[in-house]
C-alpha positions as a LaTeX table, in Angstrom:
\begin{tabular}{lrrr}
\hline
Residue & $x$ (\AA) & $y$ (\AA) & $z$ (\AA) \\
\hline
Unk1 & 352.82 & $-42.98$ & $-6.79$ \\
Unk2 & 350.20 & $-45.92$ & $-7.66$ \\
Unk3 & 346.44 & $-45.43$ & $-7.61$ \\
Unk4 & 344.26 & $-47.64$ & $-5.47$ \\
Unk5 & 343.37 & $-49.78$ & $-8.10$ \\
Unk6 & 342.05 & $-51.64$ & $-5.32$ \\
Unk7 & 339.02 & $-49.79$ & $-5.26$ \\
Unk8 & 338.45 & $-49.86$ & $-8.51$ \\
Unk9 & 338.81 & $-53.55$ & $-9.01$ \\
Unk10 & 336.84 & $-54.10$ & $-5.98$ \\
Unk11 & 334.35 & $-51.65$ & $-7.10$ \\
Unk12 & 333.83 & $-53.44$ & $-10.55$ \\
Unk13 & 333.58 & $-57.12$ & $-8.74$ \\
Unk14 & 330.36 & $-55.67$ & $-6.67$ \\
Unk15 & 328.92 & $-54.26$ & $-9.21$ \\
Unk16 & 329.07 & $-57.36$ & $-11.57$ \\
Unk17 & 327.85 & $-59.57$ & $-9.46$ \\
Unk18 & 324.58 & $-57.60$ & $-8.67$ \\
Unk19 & 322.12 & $-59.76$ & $-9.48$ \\
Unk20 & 318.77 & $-59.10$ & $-11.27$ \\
Unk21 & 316.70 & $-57.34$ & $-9.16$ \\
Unk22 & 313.15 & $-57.18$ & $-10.81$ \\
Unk23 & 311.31 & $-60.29$ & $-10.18$ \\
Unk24 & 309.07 & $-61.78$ & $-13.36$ \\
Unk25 & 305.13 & $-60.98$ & $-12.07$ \\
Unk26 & 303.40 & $-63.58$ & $-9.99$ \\
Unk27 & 299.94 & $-64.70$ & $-10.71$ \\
Unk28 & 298.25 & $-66.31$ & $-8.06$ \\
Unk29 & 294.27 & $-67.92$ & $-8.37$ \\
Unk30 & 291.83 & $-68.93$ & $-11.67$ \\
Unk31 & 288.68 & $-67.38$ & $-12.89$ \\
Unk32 & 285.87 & $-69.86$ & $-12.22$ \\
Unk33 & 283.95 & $-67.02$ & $-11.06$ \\
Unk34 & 283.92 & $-63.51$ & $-9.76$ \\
Unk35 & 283.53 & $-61.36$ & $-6.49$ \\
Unk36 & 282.33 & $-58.00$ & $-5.81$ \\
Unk37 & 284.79 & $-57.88$ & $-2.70$ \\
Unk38 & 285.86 & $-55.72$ & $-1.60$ \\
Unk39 & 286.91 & $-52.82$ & $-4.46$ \\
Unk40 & 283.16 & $-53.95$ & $-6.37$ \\
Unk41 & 280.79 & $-53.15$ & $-3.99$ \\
Unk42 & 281.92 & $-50.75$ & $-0.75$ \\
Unk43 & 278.78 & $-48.75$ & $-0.37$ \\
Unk44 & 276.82 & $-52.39$ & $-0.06$ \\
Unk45 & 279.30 & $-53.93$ & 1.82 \\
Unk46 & 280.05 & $-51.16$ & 4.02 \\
Unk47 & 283.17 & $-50.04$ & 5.96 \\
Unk48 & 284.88 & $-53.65$ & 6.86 \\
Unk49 & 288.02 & $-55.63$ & 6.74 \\
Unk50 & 289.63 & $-57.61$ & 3.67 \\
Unk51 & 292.23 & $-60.22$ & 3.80 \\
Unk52 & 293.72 & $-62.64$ & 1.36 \\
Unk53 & 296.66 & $-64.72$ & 1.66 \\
Unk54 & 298.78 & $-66.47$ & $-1.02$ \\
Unk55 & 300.74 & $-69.52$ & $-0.50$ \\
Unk56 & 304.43 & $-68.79$ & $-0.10$ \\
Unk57 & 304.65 & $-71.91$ & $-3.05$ \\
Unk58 & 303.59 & $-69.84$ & $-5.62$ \\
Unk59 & 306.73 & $-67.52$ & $-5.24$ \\
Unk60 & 309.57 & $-68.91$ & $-6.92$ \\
Unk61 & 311.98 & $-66.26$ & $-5.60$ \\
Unk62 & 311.98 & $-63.16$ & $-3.58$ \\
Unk63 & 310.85 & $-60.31$ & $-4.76$ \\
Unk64 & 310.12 & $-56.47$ & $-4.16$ \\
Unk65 & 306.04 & $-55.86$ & $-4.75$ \\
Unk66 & 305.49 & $-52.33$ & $-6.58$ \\
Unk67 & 302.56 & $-53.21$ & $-7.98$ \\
Unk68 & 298.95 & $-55.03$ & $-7.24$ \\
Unk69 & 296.58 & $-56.08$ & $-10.22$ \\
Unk70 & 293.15 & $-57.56$ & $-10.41$ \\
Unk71 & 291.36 & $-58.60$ & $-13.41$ \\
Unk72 & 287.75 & $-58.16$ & $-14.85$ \\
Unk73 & 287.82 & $-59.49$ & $-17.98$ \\
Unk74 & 284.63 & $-61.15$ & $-18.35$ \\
Unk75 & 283.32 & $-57.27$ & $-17.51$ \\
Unk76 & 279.85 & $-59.98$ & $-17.09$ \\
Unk77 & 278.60 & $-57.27$ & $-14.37$ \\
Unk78 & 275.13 & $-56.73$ & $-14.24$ \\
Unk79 & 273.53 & $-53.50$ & $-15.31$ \\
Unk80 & 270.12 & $-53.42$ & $-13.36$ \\
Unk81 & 270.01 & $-51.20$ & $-10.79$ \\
Unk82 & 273.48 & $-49.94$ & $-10.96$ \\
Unk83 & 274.43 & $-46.49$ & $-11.79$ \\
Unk84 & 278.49 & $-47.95$ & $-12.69$ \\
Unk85 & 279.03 & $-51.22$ & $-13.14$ \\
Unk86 & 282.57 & $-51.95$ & $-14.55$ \\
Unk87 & 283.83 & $-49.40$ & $-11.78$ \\
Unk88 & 285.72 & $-49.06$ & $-8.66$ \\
Unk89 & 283.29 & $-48.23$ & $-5.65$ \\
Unk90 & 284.41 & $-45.23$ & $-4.77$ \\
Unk91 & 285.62 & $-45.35$ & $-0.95$ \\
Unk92 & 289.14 & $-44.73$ & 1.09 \\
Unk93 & 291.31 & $-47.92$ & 1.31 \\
Unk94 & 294.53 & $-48.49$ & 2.93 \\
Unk95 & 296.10 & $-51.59$ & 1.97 \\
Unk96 & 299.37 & $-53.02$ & 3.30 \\
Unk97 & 301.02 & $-55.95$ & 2.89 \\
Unk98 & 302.83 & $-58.47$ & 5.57 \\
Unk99 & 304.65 & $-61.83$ & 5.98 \\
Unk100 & 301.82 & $-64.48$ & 7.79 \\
Unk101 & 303.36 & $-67.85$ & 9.24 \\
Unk102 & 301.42 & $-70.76$ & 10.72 \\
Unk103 & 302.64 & $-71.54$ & 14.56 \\
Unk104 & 303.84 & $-75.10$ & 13.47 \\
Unk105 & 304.34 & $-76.77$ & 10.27 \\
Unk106 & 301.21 & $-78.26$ & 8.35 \\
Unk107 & 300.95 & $-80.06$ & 4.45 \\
Unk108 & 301.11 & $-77.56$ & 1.58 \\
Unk109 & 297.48 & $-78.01$ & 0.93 \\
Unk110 & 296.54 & $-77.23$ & 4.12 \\
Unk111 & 298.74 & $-73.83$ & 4.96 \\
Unk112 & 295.65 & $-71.39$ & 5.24 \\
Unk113 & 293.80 & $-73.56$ & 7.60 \\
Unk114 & 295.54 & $-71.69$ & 11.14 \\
Unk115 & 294.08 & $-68.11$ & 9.64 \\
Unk116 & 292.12 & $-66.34$ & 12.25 \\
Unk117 & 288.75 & $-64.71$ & 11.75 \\
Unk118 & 289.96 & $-61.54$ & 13.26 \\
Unk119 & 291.84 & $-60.51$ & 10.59 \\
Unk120 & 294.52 & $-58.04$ & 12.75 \\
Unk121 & 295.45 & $-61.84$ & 14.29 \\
Unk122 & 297.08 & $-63.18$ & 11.03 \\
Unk123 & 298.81 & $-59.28$ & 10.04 \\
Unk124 & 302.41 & $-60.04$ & 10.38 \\
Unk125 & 305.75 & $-58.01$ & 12.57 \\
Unk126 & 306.79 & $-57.12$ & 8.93 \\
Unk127 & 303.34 & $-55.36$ & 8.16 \\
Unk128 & 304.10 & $-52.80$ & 5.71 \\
Unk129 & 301.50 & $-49.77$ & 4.60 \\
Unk130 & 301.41 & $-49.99$ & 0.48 \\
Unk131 & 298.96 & $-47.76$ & $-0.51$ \\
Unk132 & 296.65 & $-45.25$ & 1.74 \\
Unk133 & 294.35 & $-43.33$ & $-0.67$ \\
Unk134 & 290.51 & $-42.31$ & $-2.31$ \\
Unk135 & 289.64 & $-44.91$ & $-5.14$ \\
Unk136 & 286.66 & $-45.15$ & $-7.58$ \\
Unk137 & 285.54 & $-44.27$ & $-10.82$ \\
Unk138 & 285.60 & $-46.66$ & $-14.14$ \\
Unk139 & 287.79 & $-49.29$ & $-14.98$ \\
Unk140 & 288.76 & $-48.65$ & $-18.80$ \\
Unk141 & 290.74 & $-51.99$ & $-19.05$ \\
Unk142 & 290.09 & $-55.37$ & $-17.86$ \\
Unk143 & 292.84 & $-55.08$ & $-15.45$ \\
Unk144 & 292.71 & $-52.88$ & $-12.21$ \\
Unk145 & 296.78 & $-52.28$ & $-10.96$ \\
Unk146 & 297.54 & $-50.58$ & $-7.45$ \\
Unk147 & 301.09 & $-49.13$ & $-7.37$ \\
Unk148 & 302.83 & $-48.34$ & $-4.15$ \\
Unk149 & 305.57 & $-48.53$ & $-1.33$ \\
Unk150 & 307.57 & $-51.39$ & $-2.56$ \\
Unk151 & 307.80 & $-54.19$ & 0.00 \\
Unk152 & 310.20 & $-56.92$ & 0.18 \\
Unk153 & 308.71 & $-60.47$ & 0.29 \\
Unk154 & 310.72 & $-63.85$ & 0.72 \\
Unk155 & 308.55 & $-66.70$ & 0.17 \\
Unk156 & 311.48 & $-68.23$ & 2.63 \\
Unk157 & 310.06 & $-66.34$ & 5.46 \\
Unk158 & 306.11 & $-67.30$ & 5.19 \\
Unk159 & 303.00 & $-66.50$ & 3.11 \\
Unk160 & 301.84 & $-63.66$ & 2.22 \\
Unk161 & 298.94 & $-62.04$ & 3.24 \\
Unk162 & 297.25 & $-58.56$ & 2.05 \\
Unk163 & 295.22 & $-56.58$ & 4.71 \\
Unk164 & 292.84 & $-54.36$ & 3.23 \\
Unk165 & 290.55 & $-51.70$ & 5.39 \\
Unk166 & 288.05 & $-49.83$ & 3.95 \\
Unk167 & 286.52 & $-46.43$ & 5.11 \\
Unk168 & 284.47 & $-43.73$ & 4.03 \\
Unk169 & 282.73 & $-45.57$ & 1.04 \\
Unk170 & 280.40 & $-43.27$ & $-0.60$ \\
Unk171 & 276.48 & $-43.88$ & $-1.76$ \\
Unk172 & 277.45 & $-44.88$ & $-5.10$ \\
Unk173 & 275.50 & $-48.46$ & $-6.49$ \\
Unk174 & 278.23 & $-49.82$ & $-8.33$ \\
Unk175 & 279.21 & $-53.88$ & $-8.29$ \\
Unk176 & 282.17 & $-55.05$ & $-10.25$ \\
Unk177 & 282.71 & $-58.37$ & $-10.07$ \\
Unk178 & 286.31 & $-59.38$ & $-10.08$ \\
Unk179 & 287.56 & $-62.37$ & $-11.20$ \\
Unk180 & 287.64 & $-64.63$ & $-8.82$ \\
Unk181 & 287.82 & $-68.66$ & $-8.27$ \\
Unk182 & 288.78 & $-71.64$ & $-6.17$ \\
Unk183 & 292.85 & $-72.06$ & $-5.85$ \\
Unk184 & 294.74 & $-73.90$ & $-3.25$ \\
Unk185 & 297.47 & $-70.91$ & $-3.29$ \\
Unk186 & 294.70 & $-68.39$ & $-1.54$ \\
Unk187 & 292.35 & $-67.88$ & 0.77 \\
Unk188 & 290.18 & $-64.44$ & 1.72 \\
Unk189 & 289.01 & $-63.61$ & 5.19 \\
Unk190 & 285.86 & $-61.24$ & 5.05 \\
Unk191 & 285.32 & $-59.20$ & 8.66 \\
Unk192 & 282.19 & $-57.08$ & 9.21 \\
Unk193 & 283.50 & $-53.85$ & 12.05 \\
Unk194 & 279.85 & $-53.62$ & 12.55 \\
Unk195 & 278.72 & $-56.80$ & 14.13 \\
Unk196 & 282.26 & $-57.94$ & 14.91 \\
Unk197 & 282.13 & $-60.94$ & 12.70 \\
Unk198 & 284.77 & $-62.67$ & 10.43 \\
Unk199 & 284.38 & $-65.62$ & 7.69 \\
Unk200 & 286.91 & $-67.51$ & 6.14 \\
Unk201 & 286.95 & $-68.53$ & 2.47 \\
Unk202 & 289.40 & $-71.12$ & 1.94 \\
Unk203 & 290.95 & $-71.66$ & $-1.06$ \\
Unk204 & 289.26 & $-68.88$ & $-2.29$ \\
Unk205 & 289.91 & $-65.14$ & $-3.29$ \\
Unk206 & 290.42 & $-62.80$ & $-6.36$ \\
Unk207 & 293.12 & $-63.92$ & $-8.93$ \\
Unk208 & 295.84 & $-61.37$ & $-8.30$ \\
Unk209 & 299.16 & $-60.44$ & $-9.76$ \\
Unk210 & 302.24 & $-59.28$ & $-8.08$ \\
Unk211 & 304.70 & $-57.15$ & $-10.17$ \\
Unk212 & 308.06 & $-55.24$ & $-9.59$ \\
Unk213 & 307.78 & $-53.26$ & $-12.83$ \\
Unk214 & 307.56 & $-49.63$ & $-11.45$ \\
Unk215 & 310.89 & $-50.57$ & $-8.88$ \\
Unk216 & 313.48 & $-50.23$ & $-11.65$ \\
Unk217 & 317.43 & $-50.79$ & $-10.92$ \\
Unk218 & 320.39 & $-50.21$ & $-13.14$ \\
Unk219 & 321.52 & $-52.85$ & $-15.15$ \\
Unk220 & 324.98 & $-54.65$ & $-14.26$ \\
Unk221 & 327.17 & $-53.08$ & $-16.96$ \\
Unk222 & 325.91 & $-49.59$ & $-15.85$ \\
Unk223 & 326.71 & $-50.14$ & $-12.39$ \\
Unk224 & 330.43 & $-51.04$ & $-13.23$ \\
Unk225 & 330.76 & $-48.06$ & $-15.54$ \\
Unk226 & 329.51 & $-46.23$ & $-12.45$ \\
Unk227 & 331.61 & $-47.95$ & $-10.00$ \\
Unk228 & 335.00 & $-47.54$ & $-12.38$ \\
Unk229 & 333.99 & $-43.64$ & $-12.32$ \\
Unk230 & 333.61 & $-43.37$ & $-8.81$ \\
Unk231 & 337.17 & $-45.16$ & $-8.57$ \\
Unk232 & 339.04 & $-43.05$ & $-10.96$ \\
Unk233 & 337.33 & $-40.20$ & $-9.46$ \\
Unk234 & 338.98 & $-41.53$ & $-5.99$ \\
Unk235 & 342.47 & $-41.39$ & $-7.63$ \\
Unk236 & 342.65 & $-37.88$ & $-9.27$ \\
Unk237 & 341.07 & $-36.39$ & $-5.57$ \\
Unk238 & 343.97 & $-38.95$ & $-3.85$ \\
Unk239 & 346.68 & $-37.11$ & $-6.07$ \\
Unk240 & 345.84 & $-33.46$ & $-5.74$ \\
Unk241 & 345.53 & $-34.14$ & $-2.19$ \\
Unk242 & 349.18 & $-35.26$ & $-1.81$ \\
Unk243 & 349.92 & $-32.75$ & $-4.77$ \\
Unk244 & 348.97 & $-29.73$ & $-2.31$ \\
Unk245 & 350.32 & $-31.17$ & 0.59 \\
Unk246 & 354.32 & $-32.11$ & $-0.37$ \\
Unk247 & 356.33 & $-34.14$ & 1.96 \\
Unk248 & 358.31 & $-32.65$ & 4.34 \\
\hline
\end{tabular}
């Protein structure tokens, strides 16, 4: 009797030609600057609405996001009157992530000029909760990362755009200023649940970085080891099944 080599053949073709699924990180923005907004100053902003978007032309491939960094390296915060600087103001955020398209084609340089003012206008079908939690406290590093539910984004499909609400922000005077600058790749939308009222920063926002670091997937070569298992596996179970069951 012959095994089904098939499988195993076929098994060991799949598995080779998995291709590399961790993405290199994507930086997006330049420090000219820096902003408070919104994970530097909650308690003085209040409980509002941030958005930023990022130009599907900074992604050179698809990728699934794990992780969400901002920077403060210049740590230039200002000390008077704050009881933290360098520090996360402590409040509840829920961030998610989402695909946003424009309703018609416009120039490269122009792609965040159709973003709405109410900021649940520009949250895409594909909307996807990343991280729901408490945050605050110090920042030891110059780098602030946010890991979470890994969403897949193609850069084929639109731009993408991070929805940020903030609730339950807590007395504390703290003001980090992030690092933050003018880039054609971004653009922030600010909303105030208050008064009702949204403003648009155009290529503007905090430089952020995109990572698939915490999403890893077995190499290749350890796939077809695993694959040739499974097969062989398949042919000893095929045997003693026709071994217990003899023709009659």
């Amino acid at each position: 009797m012959k095994c089904p080599l098939e499988l195993v053949f076929c098994s060991l073709i799949i598995a080779l030609s998995a291709g590399r699924a961790i993405a290199d990180p994507v930086t997006i923005g330049v420090r000219n600057g820096g902003n408070c907004l919104p994970f530097g100053c909650a308690a003085l902003w209040g409980d509002d609405v941030y958005q930023q978007a990022y130009s599907a032309t900074a992604f050179p491939e698809a990728m699934w996001i794990t992780s969400i960094s901002f920077f403060d390296t210049e740590r230039d915060t200002p000390t008077q009157g704050f009881i933290e600087p360098n520090a996360i103001s402590p409040a509840h955020y829920r961030i998610s992530l989402s695909t946003y398209t424009t309703s018609h084609p416009v120039p490269a340089g122009d792609w965040y000029f159709e973003l709405s003012t109410n900021p649940w206008d520009n949250v895409g079908p594909d909307s996807q909760l990343f991280f729901d939690g408490f945050l605050g406290g110090p920042i030891d590093d110059t780098q602030f990362a946010l890991f979470g539910s890994p969403f897949y984004y193609n850069p084929d499909n639109g731009n993408l755009l991070l929805h940020i609400e903030i609730g339950g922000s807590v007395p504390v005077q703290t003001c980090t200023y992030f690092d933050a600058g003018d880039h054609w790749q971004t653009a922030r939308i600010t909303y105030r649940t208050a008064g009702g009222i949204g403003e648009r920063s155009l290529g503007y926002g905090l430089v952020t970085r995109f990572g698939s670091e915490s999403w890893p997937v077995p190499e290749p070569s350890t796939l077809a080891l695993l694959s040739l298992g499974i097969g062989i596996v398949c042919c000893k179970l095929k045997l003693i099944h026709r071994g217990n069951h003899p023709p009659e």
